[in-house]
SEGU-349793 format. One record per residue (C-alpha): x, y, z. Coordinates in steps of 0.02 Angstrom, whole numbers. Example, Ala and Ser with C-alpha at 12.3 -4.5 7.8 and 13.67 -1.06 7.14 Angstrom:
2
     px     py     pz
    615   -225    390
    684    -53    357
//
This chain:
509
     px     py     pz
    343   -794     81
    408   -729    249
    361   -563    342
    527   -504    437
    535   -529    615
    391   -532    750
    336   -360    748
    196   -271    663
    170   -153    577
    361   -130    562
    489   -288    498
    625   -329    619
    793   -387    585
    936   -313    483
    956   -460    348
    774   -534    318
    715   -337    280
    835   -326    152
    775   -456     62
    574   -400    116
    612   -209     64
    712   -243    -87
    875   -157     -9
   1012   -282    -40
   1140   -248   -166
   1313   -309   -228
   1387   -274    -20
   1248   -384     69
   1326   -513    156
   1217   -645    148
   1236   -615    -57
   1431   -660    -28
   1382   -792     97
   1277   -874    -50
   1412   -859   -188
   1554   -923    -68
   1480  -1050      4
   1428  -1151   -184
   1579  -1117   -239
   1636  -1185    -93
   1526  -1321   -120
   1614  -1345   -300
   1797  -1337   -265
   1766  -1487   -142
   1677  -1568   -268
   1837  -1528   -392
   1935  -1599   -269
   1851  -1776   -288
   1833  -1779   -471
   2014  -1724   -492
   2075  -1873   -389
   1954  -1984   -461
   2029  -1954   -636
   2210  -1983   -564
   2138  -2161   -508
   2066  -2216   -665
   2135  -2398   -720
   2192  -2422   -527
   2044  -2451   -444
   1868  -2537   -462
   1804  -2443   -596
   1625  -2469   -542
   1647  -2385   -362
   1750  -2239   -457
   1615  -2220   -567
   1484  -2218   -426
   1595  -2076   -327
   1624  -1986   -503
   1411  -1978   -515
   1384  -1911   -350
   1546  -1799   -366
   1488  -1702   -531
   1302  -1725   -465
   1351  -1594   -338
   1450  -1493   -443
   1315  -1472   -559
   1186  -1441   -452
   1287  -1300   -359
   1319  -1222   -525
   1149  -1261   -568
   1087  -1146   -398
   1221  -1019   -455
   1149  -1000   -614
    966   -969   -561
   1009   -854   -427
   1157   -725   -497
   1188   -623   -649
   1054   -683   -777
   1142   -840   -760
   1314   -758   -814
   1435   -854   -670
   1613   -922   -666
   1632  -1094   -719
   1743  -1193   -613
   1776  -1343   -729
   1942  -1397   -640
   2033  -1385   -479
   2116  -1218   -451
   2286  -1215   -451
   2355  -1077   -546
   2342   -886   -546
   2249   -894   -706
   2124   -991   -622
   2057   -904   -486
   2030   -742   -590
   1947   -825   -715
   1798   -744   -809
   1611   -767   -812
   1524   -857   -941
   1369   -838  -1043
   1193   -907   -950
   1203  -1038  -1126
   1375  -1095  -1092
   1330  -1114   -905
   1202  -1210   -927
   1272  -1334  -1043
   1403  -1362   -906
   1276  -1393   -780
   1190  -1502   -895
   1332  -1604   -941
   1371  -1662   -749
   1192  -1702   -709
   1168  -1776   -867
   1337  -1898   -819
   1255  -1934   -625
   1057  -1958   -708
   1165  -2118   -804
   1260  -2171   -691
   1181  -2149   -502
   1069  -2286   -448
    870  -2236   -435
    869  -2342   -258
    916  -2218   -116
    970  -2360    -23
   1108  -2413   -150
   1215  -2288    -80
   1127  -2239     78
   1017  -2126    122
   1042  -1950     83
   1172  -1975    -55
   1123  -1931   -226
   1018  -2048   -349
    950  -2043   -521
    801  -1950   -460
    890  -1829   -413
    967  -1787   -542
    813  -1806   -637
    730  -1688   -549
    866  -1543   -558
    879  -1576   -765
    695  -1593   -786
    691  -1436   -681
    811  -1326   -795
    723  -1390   -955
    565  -1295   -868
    617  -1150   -829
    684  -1142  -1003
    502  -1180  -1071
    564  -1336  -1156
    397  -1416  -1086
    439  -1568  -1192
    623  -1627  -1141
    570  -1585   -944
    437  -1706   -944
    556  -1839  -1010
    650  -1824   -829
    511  -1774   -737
    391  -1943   -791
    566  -2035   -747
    529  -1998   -571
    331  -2013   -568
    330  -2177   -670
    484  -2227   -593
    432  -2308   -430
    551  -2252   -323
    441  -2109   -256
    253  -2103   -180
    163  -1961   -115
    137  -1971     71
    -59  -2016     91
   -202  -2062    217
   -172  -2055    405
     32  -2025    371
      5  -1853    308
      0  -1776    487
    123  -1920    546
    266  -1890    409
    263  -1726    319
    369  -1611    416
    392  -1708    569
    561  -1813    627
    473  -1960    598
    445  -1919    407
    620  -1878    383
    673  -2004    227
    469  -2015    196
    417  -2098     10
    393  -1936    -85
    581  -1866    -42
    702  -1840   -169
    845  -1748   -113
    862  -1728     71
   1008  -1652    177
   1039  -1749    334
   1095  -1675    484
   1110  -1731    680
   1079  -1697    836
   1201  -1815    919
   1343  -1847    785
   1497  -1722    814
   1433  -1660    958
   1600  -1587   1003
   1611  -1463    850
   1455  -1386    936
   1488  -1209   1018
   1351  -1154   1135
   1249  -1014   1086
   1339  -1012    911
   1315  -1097    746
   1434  -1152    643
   1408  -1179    465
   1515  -1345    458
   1432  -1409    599
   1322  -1568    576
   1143  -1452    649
   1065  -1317    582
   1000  -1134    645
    849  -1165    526
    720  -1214    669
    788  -1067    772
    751   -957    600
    579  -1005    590
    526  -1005    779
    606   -871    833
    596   -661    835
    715   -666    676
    628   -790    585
    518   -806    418
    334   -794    490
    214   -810    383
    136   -669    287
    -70   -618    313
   -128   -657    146
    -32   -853    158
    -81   -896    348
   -273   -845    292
   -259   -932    111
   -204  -1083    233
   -330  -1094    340
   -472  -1043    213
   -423  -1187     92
   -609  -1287     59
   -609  -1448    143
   -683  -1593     60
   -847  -1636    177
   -808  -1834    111
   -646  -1867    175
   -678  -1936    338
   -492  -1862    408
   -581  -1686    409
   -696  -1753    563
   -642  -1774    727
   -717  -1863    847
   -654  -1767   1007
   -677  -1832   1187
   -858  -1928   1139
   -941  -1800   1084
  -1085  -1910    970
  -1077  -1786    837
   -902  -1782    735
   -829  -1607    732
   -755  -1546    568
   -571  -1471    569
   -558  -1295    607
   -381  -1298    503
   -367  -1396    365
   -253  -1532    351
    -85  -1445    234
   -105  -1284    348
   -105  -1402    506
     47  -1491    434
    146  -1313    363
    105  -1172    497
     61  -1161    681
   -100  -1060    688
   -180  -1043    856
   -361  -1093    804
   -264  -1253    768
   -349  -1334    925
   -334  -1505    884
   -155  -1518    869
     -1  -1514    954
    137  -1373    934
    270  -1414   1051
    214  -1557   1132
     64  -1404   1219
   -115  -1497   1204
   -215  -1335   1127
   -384  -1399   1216
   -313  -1422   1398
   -465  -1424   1520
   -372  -1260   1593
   -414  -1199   1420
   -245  -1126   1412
   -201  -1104   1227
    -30  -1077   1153
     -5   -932   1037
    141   -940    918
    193   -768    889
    137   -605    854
    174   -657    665
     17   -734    644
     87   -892    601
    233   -984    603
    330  -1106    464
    330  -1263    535
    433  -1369    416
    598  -1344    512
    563  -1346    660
    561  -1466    820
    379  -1435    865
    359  -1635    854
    471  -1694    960
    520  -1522   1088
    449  -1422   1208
    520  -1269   1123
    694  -1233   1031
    788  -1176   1169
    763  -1366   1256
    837  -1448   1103
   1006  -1563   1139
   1129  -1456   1104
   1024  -1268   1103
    929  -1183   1000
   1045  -1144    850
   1082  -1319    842
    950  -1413    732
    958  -1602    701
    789  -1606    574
    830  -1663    391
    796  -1520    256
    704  -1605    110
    763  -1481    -46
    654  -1579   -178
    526  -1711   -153
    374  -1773   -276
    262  -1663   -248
    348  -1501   -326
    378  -1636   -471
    219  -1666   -517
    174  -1476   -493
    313  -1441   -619
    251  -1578   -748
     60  -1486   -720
    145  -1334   -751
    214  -1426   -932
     50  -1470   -971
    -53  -1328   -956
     73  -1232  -1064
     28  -1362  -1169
   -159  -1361  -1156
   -169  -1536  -1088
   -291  -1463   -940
   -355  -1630   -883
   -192  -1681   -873
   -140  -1548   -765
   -280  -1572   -653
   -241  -1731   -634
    -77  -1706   -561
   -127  -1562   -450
   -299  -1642   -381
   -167  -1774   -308
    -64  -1664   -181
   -233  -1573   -129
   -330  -1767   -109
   -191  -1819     -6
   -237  -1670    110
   -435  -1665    111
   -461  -1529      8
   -592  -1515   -121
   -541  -1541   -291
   -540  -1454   -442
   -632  -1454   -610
   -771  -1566   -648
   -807  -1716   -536
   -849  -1818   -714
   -956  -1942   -581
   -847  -1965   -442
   -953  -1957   -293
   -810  -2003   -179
   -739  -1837   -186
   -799  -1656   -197
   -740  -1561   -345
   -775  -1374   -375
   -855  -1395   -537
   -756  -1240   -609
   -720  -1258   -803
   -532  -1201   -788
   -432  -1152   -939
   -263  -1134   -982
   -255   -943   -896
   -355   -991   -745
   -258  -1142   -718
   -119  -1047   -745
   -156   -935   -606
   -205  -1058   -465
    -44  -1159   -492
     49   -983   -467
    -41   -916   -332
   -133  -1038   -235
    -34  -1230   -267
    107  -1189   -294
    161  -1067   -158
     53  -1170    -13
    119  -1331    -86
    312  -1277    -73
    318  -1111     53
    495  -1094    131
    574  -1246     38
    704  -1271    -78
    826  -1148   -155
    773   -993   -213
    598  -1075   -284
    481   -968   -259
    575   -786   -318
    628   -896   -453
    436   -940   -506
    386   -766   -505
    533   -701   -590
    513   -818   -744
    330   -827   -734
    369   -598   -760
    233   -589   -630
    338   -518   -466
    285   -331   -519
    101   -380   -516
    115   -510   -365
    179   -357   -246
     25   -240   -302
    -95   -365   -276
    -35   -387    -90
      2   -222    -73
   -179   -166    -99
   -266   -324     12
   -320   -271    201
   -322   -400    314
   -397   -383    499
   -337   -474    652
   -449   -504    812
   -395   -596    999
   -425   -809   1009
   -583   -832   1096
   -577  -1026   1152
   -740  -1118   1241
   -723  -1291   1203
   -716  -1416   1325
   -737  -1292   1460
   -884  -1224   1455
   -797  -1084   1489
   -753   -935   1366
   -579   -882   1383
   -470   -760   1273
   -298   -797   1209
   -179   -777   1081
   -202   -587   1072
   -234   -512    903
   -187   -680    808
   -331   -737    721
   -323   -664    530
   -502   -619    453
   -518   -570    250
   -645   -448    306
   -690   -330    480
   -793   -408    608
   -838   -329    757
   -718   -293    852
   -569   -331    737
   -404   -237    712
   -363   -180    548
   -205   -260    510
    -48   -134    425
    -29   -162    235
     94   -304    182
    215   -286     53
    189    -94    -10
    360    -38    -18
    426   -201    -84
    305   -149   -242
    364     32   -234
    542    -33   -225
    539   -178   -346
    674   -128   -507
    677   -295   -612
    844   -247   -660
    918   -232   -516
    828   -384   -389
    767   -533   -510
    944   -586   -494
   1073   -576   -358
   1237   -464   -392
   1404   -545   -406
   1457   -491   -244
   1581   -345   -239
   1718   -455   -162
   1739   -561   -305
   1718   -402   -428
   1868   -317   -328
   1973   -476   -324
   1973   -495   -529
//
């Protein structure tokens, strides 16, 4: 979901081509940076629970329960990220605090074993965390949570059944709402949507908290920022591929929801959205004229236009675009991000529970859940309209294998692009479609062509050169480099649907 670097045809940057060309292998650092850092993550997490148990009988129980929860929460869920990431799922279990010989060099254990461990944790913080974020405070674990992870293993083991137990917790629950109406463009992505209704997990970070662990010019991974908005702004960042920035911005909008007319400067006539409303909120596209990307009004009466990159397109979900002028004027630099990272929020939720359903033929069901996330943006709907004139529906007869596909290729990935951990390789991994994804966009030709803008101006001016994607030549387009034809030549299932125990640990047992 990311095409190395700014440069076309060829990727830039060391690390993101590894991952783009298929290259990595048991030495890549970023493999060991992975496996260190959850482990990390679970010795301090050991550390808590192992005190915890020392205190039992000696303190309120209810607050050591409430600690326990959130403790074994996070050691599950780092297992849980180990587990769908390295090894088929073979990893080291760290069930207590290391503090002999024999512990460090202990073995790995089956995927089964692992994930009954996993299980077993989240199972203890689903009973015992509160569903309330505000119980504990926001950003701490909760029920939901917990839900979601559990509900989320039970899927990806095909138990359809037992994940839609936790997954209608959360939907049914109350706790969560999908972010709707005028508030999409207001709170998805932005600063001010950070804690929004449909977030479930969210990692909080801060621009002016610890401000003197900040080193200028580096980061820091225990640092209270993040390098993410420099990652996905920047030359070595995750732009977005052709075939995603032009499914974006191609997405049908639905001609009766009044939020896809704007009525701009007057004019007597309402003008329709040249972007729709989830590519607006995602990516930074330079036809995007009616929004602002770093504070830069698109339709000055200069007619200048900003151009984000010669990527294409540009992830916006981490970035400061809302609230900065660009990166680099950020408080405390460019590498030093305050923006919250939502990991899980509702909408993947009820994308996982349509996923349940069609597997289990309940296609209205599915749609159901699905025509949701795409009403809350505008977009036309899918299946039969069954006499709803207050929407547009596509009037396709979807089955279980067509269904099947859109949620893989179309919801899914536009829904979720460059969030989470790992969900997207994991999707096409389980769904054994990653062989057949990388053909298909191997073979697809995109074409690019300059920004021509005239509006306001009367006057035509060019920008943004090269940086409109077309699905077909027009006159005058550029035919764009292929995408993605030696990641299908290099693919080996064996050796890249999981991640290598990295040789460090290997030479240390």
């Amino acid at each position: 979901l990311g095409w190395p670097g700014f440069g076309r045809p060829e990727p830039r940057g060391r690390g993101p081509v590894d991952w783009y060309f298929k290259t990595f292998n048991n030495t890549t650092p970023a493999i060991r940076d992975k496996w260190e850092s959850l482990y990390q993550g679970i010795f301090r997490a050991n550390q808590v629970i192992d005190f915890l148990q020392k205190l039992e009988g000696s303190v309120n129980e209810g607050e050591r329960i409430s600690q326990m929860a959130q403790a074994r929460f996070l050691r599950g869920l780092f297992h849980f990220y180990l587990h769908t990431a390295f090894n088929e799922g073979k990893i080291i279990i760290r069930d207590v605090l290391i503090s002999t010989a024999e512990d460090f060099h202990k073995d790995v254990s089956s995927s089964e074993e692992v994930k009954a461990f996993f299980r077993d944790d989240l199972l203890y913080a689903f009973n015992n965390l509160p569903a309330d974020a505000a119980v504990l405070g926001l950003g701490r674990a909760t029920k939901g949570a917990a839900a979601a992870i559990l509900g989320t293993s039970y899927l990806y083991d095909e138990n359809y059944s037992e994940a839609i137990i936790y997954f209608d917790n959360i939907i049914d629950g109350g706790q969560y709402q999908l972010v709707t109406g005028d508030d999409v463009s207001r709170l998805m992505f932005t600063t001010a949507g950070e804690f929004n209704s449909e977030s479930i997990l969210e990692i909080v970070y801060s621009d002016d908290l610890r401000t003197d662990l900040v080193t200028e010019g580096v980061a820091g991974v225990d640092q209270l920022q993040n390098r993410l908005a420099l990652l996905s702004a920047n030359v070595a960042g995750a732009n977005v591929p052709m075939w995603l920035a032009h499914t974006y911005k191609t997405e049908p909008m639905d001609p009766l929801d009044p939020r896809n007319f704007l009525d701009v400067n007057g004019d007597p006539m309402p003008e329709i959205r040249n972007v729709p409303l989830r590519a607006s909120s995602m990516v930074g596209l330079v036809e995007d004229v009616y929004n602002l990307y770093y504070q830069t009004d698109f339709y000055a009466q200069n007619g200048r236009v900003t151009y984000v990159g010669n990527g294409i397109s540009q992830y916006k979900k981490y970035t400061n675009h809302d609230i900065s002028t660009n990166e680099n004027a950020t408080p405390n630099g460019r590498q030093h991000s305050g923006k919250n990272v939502t990991l899980i929020r509702l909408a993947e939720i009820l994308l996982m529970k349509a996923e349940c359903l069609i597997q289990t033929n309940d296609i209205d069901g599915a749609l159901a859940l699905i025509n949701q996330i795409r009403d809350r943006w505008g977009l036309v709907l899918l299946g039969p309209s069954n006499g709803d004139a207050a929407n547009t529906y596509d009037e396709t007869p979807y089955t279980q294998a067509t269904l099947m596909d859109h949620l893989m290729f179309i919801e899914k990935p536009l829904e979720l692009a460059y969030e989470g951990n790992s969900v997207r390789w994991t999707d096409l991994r389980r769904w054994g479609v990653a062989q057949q994804r990388f053909d298909d966009l191997a073979s697809r030709v995109y074409f690019v062509e300059d920004f021509t803008f005239t509006r306001f101006t009367g006057q035509e001016r060019t920008r943004g050169l090269s940086s409109v994607v077309l699905g077909s030549s027009d006159p005058g387009a550029a035919v764009v480099y292929f995408e993605y034809d030696l990641t299908a030549q290099n693919y080996i299932p064996e050796l890249h649907d999981y991640l290598p125990i990295p040789l460090s640990v290997v030479l240390k047992k």
